[in-house]
C-alpha positions in Angstrom: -222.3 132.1 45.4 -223.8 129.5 47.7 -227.0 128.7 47.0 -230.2 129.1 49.8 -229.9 125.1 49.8 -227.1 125.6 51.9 -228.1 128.9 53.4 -230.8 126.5 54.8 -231.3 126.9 59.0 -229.9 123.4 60.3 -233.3 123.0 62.1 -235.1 122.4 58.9 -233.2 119.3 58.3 -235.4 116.1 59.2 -234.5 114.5 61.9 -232.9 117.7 63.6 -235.6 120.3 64.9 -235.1 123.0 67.2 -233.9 121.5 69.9 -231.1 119.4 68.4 -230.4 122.3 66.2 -229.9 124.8 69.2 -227.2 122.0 70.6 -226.0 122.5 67.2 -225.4 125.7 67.2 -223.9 125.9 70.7 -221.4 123.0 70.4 -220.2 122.8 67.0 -221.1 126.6 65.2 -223.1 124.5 63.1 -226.2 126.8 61.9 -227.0 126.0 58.2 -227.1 122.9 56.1 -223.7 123.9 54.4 -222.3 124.3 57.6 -223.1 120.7 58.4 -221.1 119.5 55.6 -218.2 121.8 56.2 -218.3 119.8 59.6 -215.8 116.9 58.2 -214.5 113.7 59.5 -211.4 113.3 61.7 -210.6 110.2 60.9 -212.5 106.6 59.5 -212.7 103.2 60.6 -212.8 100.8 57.6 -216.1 98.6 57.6 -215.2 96.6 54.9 -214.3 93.8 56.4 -216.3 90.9 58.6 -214.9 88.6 61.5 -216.5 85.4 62.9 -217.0 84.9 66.8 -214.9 82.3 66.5 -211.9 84.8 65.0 -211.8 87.5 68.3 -208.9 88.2 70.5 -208.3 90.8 72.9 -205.6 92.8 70.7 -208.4 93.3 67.8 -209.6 97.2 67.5 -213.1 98.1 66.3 -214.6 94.9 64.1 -218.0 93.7 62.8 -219.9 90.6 62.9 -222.7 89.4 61.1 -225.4 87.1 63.1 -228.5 87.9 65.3 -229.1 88.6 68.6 -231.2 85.8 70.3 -231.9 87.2 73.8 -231.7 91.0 75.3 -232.6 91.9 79.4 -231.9 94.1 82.0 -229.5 92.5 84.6 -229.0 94.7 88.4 -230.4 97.8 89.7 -230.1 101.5 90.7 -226.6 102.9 89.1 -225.2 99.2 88.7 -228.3 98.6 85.9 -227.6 97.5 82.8 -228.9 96.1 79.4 -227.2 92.7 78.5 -227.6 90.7 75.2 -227.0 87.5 73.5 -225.1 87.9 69.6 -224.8 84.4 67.9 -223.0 83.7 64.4 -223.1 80.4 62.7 -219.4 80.2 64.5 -219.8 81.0 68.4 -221.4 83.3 71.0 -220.9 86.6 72.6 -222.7 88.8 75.5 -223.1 92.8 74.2 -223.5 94.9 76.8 -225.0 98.7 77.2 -224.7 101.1 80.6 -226.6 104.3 79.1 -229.8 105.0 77.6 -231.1 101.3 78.3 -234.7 102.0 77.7 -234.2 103.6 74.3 -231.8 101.1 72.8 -233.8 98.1 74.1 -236.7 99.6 71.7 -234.4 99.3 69.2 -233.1 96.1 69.3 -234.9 93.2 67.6 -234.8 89.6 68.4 -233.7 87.0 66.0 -233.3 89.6 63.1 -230.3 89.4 60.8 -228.1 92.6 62.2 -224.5 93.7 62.0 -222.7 95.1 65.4 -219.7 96.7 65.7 -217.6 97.5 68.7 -214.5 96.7 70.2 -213.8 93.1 71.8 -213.2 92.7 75.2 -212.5 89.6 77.2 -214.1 88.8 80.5 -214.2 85.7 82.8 -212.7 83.9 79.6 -215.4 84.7 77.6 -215.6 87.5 74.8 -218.2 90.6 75.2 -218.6 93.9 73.3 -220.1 96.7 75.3 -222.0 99.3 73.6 -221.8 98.0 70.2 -223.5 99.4 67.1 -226.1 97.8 65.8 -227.7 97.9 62.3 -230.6 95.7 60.1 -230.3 95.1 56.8 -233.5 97.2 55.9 -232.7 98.4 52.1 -229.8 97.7 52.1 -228.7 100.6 54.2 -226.1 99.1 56.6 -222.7 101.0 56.7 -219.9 98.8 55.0 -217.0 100.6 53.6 -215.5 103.6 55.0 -217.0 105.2 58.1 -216.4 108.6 59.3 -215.8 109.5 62.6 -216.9 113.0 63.9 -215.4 115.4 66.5 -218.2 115.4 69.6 -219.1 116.8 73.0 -220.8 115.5 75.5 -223.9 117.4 75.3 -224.3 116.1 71.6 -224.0 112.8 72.7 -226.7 113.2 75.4 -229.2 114.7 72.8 -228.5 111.1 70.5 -226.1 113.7 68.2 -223.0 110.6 68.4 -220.8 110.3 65.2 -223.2 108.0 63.7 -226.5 110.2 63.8 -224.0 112.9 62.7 -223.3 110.5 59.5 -227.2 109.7 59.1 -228.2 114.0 59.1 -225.0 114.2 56.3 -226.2 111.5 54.0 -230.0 112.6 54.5 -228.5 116.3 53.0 -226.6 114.5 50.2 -229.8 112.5 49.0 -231.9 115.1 49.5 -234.1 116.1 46.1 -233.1 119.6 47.2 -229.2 119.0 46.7 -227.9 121.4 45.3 -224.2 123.1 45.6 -222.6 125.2 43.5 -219.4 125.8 42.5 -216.8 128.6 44.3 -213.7 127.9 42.2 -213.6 129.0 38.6 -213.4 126.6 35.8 -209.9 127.8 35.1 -208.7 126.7 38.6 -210.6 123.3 38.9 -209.4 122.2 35.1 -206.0 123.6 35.8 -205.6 121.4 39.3 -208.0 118.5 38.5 -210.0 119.1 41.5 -213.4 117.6 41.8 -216.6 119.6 41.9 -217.8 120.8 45.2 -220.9 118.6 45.1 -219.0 115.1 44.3 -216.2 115.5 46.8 -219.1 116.1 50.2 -219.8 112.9 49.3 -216.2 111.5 48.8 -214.9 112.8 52.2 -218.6 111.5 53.9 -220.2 108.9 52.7 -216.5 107.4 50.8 -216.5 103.9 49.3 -212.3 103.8 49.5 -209.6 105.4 50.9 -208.8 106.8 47.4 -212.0 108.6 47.5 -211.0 109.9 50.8 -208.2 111.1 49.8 -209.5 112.6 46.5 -212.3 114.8 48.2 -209.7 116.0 51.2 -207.7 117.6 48.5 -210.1 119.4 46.6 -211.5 121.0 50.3 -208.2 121.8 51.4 -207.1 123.1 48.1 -210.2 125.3 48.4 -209.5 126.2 52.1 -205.6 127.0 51.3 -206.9 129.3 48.5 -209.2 131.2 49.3 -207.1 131.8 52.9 -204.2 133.1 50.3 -206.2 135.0 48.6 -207.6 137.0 51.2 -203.9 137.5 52.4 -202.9 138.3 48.8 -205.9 140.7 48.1 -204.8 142.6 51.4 -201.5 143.2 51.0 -202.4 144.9 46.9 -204.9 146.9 48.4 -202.7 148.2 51.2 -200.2 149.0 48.6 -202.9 150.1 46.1 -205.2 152.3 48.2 -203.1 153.4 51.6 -200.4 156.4 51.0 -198.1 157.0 53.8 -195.2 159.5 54.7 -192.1 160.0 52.7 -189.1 159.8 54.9 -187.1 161.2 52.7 -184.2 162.3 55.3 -181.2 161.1 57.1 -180.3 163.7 59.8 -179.3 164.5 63.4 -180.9 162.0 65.3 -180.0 159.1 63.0 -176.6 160.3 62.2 -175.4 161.0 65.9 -176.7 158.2 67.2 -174.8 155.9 64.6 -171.7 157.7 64.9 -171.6 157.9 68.4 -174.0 156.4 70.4 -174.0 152.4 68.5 -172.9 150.2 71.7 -171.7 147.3 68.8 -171.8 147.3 65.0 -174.7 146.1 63.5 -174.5 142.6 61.9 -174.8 142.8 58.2 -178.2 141.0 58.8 -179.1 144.1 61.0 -177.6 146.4 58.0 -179.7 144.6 55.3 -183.2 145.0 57.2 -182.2 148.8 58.1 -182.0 149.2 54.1 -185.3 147.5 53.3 -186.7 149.7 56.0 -185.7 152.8 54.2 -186.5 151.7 51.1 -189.9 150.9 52.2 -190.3 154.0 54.0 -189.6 156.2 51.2 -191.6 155.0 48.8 -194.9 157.7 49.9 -196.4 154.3 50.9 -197.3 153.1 54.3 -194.6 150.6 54.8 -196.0 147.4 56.5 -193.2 145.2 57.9 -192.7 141.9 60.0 -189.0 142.1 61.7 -188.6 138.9 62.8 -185.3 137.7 64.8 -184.0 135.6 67.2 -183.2 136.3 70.7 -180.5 138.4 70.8 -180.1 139.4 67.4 -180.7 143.1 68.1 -184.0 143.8 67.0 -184.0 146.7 69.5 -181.7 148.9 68.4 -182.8 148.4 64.2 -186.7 149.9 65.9 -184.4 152.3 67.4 -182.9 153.2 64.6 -186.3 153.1 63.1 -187.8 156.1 64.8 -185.2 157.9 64.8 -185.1 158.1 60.8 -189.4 159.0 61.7 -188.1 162.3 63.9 -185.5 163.1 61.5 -188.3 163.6 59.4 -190.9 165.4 62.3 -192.5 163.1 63.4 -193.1 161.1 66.5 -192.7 157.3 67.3 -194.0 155.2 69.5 -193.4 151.3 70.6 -195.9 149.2 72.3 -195.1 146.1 74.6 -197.0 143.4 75.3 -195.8 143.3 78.8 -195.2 146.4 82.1 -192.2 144.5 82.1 -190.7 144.8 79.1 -192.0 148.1 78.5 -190.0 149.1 81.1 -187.3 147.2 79.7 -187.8 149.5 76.1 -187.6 152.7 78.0 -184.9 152.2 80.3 -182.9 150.6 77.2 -183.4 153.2 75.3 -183.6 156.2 77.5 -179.8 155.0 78.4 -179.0 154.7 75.1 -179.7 158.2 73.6 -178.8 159.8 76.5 -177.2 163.4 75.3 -179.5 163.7 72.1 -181.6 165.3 73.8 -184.5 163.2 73.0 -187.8 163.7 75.0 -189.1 160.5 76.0 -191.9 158.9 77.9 -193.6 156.1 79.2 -197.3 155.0 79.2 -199.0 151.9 81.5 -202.2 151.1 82.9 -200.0 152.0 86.1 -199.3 155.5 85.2 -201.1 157.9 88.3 -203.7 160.0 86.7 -201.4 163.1 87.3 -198.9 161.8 85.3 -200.9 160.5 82.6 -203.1 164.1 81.7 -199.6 165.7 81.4 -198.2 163.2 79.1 -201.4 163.4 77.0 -200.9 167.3 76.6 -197.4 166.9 76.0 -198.0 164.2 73.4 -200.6 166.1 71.8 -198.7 169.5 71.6 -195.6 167.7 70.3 -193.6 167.6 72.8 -193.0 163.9 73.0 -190.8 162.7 70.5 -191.2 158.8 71.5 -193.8 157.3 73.6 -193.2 153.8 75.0 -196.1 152.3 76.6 -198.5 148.7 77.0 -201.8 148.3 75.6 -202.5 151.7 77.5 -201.1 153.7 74.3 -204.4 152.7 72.1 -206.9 154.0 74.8 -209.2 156.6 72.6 -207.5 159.9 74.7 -204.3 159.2 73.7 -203.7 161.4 70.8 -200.4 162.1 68.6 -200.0 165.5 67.1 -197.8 164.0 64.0 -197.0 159.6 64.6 -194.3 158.9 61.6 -193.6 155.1 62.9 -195.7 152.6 64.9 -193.5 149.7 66.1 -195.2 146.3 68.2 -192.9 144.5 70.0 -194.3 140.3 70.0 -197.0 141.3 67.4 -198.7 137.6 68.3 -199.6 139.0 71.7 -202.1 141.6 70.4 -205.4 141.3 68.8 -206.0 142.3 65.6 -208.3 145.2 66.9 -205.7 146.3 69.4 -203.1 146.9 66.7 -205.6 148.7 64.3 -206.3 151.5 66.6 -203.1 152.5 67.5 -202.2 152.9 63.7 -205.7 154.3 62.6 -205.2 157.5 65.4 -204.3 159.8 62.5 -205.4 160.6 58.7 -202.5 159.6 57.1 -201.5 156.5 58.9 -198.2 155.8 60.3 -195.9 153.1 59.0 -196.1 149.9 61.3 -192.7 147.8 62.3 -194.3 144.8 63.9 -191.4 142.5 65.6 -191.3 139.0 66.9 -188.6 137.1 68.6 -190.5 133.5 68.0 -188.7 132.4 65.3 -191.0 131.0 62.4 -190.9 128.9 59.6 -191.1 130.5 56.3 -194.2 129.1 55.1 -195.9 129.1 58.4 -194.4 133.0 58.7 -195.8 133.7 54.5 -199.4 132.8 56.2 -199.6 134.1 59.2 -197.7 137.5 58.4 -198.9 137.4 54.9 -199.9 141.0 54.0 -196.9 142.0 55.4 -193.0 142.6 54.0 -191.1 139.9 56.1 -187.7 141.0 57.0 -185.3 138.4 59.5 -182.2 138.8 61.4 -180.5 135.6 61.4 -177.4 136.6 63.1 -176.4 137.4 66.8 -174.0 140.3 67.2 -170.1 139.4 67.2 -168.8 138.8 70.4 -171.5 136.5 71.8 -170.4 133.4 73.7 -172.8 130.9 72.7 -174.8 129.7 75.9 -174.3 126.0 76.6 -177.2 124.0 77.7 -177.9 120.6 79.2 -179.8 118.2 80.6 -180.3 117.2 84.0 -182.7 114.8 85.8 -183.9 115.6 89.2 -182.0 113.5 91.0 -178.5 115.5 90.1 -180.1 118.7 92.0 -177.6 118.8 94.7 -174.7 118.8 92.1 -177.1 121.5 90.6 -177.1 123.6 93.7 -173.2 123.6 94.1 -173.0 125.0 90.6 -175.1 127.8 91.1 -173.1 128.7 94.9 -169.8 128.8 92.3 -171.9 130.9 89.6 -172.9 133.4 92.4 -169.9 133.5 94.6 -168.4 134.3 91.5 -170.5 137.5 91.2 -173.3 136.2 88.6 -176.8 135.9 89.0 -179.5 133.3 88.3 -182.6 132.4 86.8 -184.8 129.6 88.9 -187.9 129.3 86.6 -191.1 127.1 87.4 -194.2 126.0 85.2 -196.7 126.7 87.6 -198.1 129.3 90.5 -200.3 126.8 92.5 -200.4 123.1 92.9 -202.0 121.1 89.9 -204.1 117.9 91.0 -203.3 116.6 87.5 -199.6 117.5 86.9 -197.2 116.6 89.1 -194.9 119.4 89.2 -193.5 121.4 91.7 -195.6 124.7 93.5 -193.7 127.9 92.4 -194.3 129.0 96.4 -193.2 125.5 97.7 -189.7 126.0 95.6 -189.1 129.1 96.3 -189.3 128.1 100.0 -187.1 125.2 99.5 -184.7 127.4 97.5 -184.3 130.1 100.6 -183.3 127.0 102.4 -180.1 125.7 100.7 -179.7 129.3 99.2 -179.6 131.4 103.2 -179.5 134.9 103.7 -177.4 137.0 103.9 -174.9 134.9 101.9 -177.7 134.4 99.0 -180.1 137.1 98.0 -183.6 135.2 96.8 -186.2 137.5 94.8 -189.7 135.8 93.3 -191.8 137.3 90.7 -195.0 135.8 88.8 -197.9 137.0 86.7 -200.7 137.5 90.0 -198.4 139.9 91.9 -198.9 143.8 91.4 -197.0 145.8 88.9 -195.5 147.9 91.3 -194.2 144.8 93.4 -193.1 143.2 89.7 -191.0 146.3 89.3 -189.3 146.6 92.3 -188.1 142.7 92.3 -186.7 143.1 88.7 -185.1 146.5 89.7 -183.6 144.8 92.9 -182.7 141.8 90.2 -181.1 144.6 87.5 -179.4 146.3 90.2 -177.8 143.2 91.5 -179.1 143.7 94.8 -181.0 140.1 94.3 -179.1 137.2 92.9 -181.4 134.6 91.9 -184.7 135.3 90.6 -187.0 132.6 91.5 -189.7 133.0 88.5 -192.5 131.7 86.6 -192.8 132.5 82.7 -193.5 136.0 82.7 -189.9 136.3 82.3 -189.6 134.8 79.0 -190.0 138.0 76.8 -187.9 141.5 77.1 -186.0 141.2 80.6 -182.7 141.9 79.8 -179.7 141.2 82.8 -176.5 141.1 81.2 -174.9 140.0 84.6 -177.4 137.0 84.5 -175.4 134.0 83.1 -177.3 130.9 84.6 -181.0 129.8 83.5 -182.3 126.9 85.4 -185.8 125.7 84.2 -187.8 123.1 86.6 -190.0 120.5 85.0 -188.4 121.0 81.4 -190.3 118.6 79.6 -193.5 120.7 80.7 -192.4 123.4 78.1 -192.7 123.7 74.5 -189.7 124.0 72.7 -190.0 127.8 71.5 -190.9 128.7 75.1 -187.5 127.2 76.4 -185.7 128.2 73.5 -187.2 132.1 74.7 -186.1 131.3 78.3 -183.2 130.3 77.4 -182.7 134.0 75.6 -182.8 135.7 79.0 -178.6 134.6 79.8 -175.8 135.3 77.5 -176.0 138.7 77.0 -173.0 140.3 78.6 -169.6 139.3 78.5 -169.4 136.3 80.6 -170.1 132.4 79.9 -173.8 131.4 80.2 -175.8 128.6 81.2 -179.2 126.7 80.2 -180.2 123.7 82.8 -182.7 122.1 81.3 -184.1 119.8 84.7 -186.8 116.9 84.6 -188.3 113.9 86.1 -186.7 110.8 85.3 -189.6 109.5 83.4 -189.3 111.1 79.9 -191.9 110.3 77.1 -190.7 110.3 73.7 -191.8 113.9 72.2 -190.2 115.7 75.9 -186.9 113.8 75.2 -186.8 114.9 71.3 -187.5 118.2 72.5 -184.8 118.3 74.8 -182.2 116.6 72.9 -182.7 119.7 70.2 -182.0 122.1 73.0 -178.7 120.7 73.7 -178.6 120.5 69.7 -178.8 123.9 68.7 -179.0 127.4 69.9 -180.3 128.6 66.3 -184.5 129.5 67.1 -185.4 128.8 63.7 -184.1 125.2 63.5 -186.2 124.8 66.7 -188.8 126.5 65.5 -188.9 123.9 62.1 -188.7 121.0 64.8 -191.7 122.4 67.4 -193.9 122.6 64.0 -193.2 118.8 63.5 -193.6 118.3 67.0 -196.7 119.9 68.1 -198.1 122.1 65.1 -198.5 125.7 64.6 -200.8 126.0 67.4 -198.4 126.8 70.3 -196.4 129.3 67.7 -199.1 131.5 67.0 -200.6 132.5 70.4 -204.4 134.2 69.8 -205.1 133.4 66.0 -205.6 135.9 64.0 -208.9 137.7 63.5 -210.2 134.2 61.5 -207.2 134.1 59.7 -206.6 130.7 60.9 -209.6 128.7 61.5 -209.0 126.1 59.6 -211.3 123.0 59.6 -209.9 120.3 56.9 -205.9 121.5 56.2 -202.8 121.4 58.3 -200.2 124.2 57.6 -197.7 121.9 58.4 -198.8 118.9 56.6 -199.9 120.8 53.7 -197.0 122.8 53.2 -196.9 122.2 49.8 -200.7 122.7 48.9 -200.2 126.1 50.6 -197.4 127.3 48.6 -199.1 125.7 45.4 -202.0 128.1 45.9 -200.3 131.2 47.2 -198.1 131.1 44.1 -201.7 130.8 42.2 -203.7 133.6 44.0 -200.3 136.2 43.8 -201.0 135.7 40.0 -204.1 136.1 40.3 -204.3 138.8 41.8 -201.7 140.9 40.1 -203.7 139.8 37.0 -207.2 141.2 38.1 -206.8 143.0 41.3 -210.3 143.6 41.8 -211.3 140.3 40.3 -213.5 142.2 38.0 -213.1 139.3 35.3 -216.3 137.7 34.5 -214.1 134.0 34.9 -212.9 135.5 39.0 -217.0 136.1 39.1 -217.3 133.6 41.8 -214.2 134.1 43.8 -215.5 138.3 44.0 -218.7 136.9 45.6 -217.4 134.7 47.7 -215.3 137.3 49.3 -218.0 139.9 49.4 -219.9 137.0 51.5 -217.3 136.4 53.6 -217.3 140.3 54.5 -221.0 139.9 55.3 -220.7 137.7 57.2 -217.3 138.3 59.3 -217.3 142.2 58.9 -214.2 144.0 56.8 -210.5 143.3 58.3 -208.9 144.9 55.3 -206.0 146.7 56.0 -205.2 145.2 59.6 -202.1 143.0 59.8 
């Protein structure tokens, strides 16, 4: 366990204090001295190597020279002051120059005393100058040469003096310090069997380096470490959930489920959807509560398997209930499914933050007598007065758009808790999926129902818009209707895209009425008013639907074959690749117009090109990671999960399937890590609980 050396307060670190250490605390979470040296370099700049005057150009990054500086003084006044000096090597002559905190740094600087500065060249008025260098003394030989971190900063740092370098000084001063002392997390076992340093030798690898195999040396044993111990908190969970947490035995296959199979199935299921369906019931038999991740593309019918889902759970006598991320598409759920059980007989309802208070205390009654079989609501089903006479299934629809805490109460409303279906239609990566999902049985769909025509997209600059605009007249005269989405609500002073309001003005222009029926919908307007424009939109009654992103997830207009998204290269891959979900779902050919600005950078273009490429989410999804990292994918992280500070999911794919592979062993090995050699790794985790509170058992 981490010893009171680096349980120490940052403030009692000399050269820190209170003040510095409040700024600290505020900027940077930093509070303790080991929290200080869990604060590691971004990247380094290589001080190894010295240039003459004579040897700058204008093209050279960050370099060093050794000389003295003859002459320092302060040149204008008011806001155009500054602090200008003379450097001189045995080779030439160059002016440094300083706009900020003049008075302290001229008390630093000392006349014709051998120094080093470093800083980036600049030339101006033919002549070379380097403004606000570094500048050191050879006083004990303490000058940096070698590697030289560089840490993440804010500006309030940097105006209490905290820049990367002081940062540096603060680290070193802890890693001299006669008080040093760290001990060890990882047991013996672990280190010998990966040949990872000790904790104590790689601080100083990874901050005070002397090569870039050093560097590279101390990253891995603090990544290993990170990668670890995040797997084994995953790993721990998910034996203690099926250790500790009993759940009902579905033991039936009856009425509901039979009926609705027989004769109610609007397609046969894919043998994808067959296959999850099985490990469903396997799971849900077991007297366990089953704990699963459907994941599935857009369109792959992870609808009707949920469906399917609770009606196994009333087979059995119990309720269900699905909660959506959205009014929208928890409007979508009941409508959908309302329609399709229609004749079972099934008593259904629906729960918002909209329902009238009427409503809502007869629903509650009804719910808590029984006589609701399936409740489909929002965030408005985990309120505390909504209470289930008998839940059998719990199923989230886009998991990643509740909190941890949300989720836990709506499955932690009875004794015996209900088993939990979580589903996402951002396709993931496996390994990225294994982490985030970790405690969880992963099951995917990775096929769309036969009889889909594959939607075609392209790509279309801005300047092809009235072409564009002829299209969608032939689309709609032909009795289809459209999608029109923008990035944005209001003008941006910094992005140059077009004002939702300002195109949906031009749009009513070349589109009239009565020949062309506009609607608009975005996140500010009322629910009520977002209802009635996507029933006018489902009904037909409005043919293009002039939208900002709060259509990406659960609207489902089979009669919609056109998807026309503005400013393209604005948007993430997965996001288009979910916009691009919202056409092809009824019988006619669909359409994905991908529309930007001539001027394309590199990353947009790659992004678009894979559009065009592929209509297969998890091939995009692989991409996006490579593009842009997990960050996008996830949404809100995870209760901690994911607060990582030295490894890269992506980058470090391998490291994090080396040490999930180790801590699965582990952990079937000594569950309770109740071995004297797993000593450390059980107080470790008892700290972290301390200190973070308990999340065991939420997914």
């Amino acid at each position: 366990m981490q010893n009171q050396f680096e349980n120490t307060p940052i403030e009692y670190l000399k050269g820190v204090g209170p003040l510095k250490g409040e700024v600290f605390k505020t900027e940077l979470g930093i509070f303790t001295f080991g929290d200080l040296l869990n604060h590691y370099p971004f990247r380094y700049i290589d001080r190894s190597k010295f240039y003459s005057v004579k040897d700058l150009n204008e093209d050279m990054p960050f370099v060093q020279l050794k000389g003295k500086i003859s002459e320092i003084h302060e040149v204008g006044e008011g806001r155009g002051k500054r602090l200008s000096g003379t450097f001189t090597d045995d080779t030439g002559t160059i002016e440094l120059v300083w706009f900020k905190h003049i008075k302290w740094i001229k008390e630093t600087i000392t006349i014709n005393k051998l120094c080093i500065i470093f800083g980036k060249p600049a030339l101006f008025n033919r002549s070379f100058n380097m403004v606000h260098p570094e500048v050191e003394y050879f006083e004990n030989n303490t000058v940096s040469i070698g590697m030289q971190p560089v840490y993440n900063l804010t500006e309030k740092l940097k105006s209490h003096r905290l820049d990367s370098k002081s940062i540096s000084k603060l680290i070193l001063t802890l890693l001299h310090s006669s008080g040093y002392c760290i001990e060890e997390i990882l047991p013996e076992y672990i280190q010998s069997k990966f040949q990872l340093k000790s904790r104590g030798e790689a601080y100083k690898m990874v901050h005070a380096p002397k090569s870039n195999l050093d560097i590279s040396e101390g990253q891995h044993r603090f990544k290993f470490e990170e990668l670890f111990f995040l797997n084994l908190k995953i790993s721990g969970l998910k034996s203690k959930r099926k250790r500790d947490v009993s759940g009902f035995v579905f033991h039936k296959i009856d009425y509901f489920f039979n009926t609705f199979y027989n004769s109610h199935l609007p397609f046969n299921l894919t043998n994808a959807q067959k296959k999850v369906l099985k490990e469903i019931r396997a799971d849900m038999a077991t007297g366990k509560q089953m704990n699963r991740l459907l994941q599935g593309d857009v369109g792959s019918g992870k609808t009707i398997v949920a469906l399917l889902c609770m009606l196994i759970s009333l087979d059995n006598n119990k309720q269900a209930a699905i909660m959506a991320p959205t009014e929208i598409l928890a409007h979508q759920h009941f409508d959908s499914i309302s329609q399709l059980t229609l004749g079972l007989g099934l008593r259904i309802a629906l729960l918002t933050g909209n329902t009238k208070k009427s409503q809502k205390a007869k629903l509650l009654n009804e719910l808590i007598e029984g006589e609701i079989d399936i409740v489909i609501g929002t965030h408005a089903i985990i309120e505390p007065d909504v209470i289930f006479k008998d839940p059998g299934i719990v199923i989230i629809d886009e998991q990643h758009r509740f909190g941890v805490a949300q989720r836990a109460k709506l499955w932690n409303k009875h004794s015996t808790p209900p088993h939990v279906l979580v589903m996402t239609a951002t396709p993931i990566p496996r390994t990225l999926a294994m982490t985030i999902y970790g405690d969880l049985d992963v099951s995917k769909i990775d096929q769309i129902p036969e009889g889909r025509i594959e939607i075609k997209t392209v790509h279309r600059f801005e300047t092809k818009r009235h072409e564009l605009f002829n299209f969608l007249k032939l689309e709609i005269g032909n009795g289809r209707q459209v999608y029109y989405v923008y990035p944005l609500i209001a003008e941006s002073e910094k992005l140059d895209y077009q004002n939702l309001m300002d195109g949906y003005h031009k749009l009513k222009i070349e589109f009239p009425e009565p020949t062309y029926m506009l609607g608009m919908i975005h996140g500010k307007m009322k629910a009520k008013e977002k209802e009635r424009v996507m029933a006018a939109f489902s009904k037909g009654t409005i043919n293009m639907l002039v939208s900002t992103t709060v259509i990406e997830v659960g609207v489902n207009v089979t009669n919609a074959t056109v998807m026309v998204i503005e400013n393209s290269e604005r948007f993430g891959l997965t996001q288009l690749h979910q916009l691009r979900g919202r056409v092809g779902r009824g019988q006619h050919q669909s359409y994905c117009i991908l529309l930007s600005s001539i001027k394309l950078g590199a990353i947009a273009r790659k992004r678009l090109e894979a559009m065009i490429g592929t209509t297969d989410g998890f091939e995009i999804a692989n991409l996006d990671l490579k593009l842009r990292g997990p960050g996008d994918l996830l949404g809100t992280q995870q209760s901690g999960l994911l607060e990582l500070k030295i490894s890269d999911l992506v980058k470090d794919e391998d490291l994090l399937l080396k040490t999930r592979r180790e801590t699965d062993d582990l952990i079937v090995k000594d569950p309770l890590l109740n071995l004297t050699e797993n000593r450390r790794l059980r107080q470790w985790l008892d700290k972290q609980k301390r200190l973070k509170g308990d999340w065991g058992g939420i997914s």
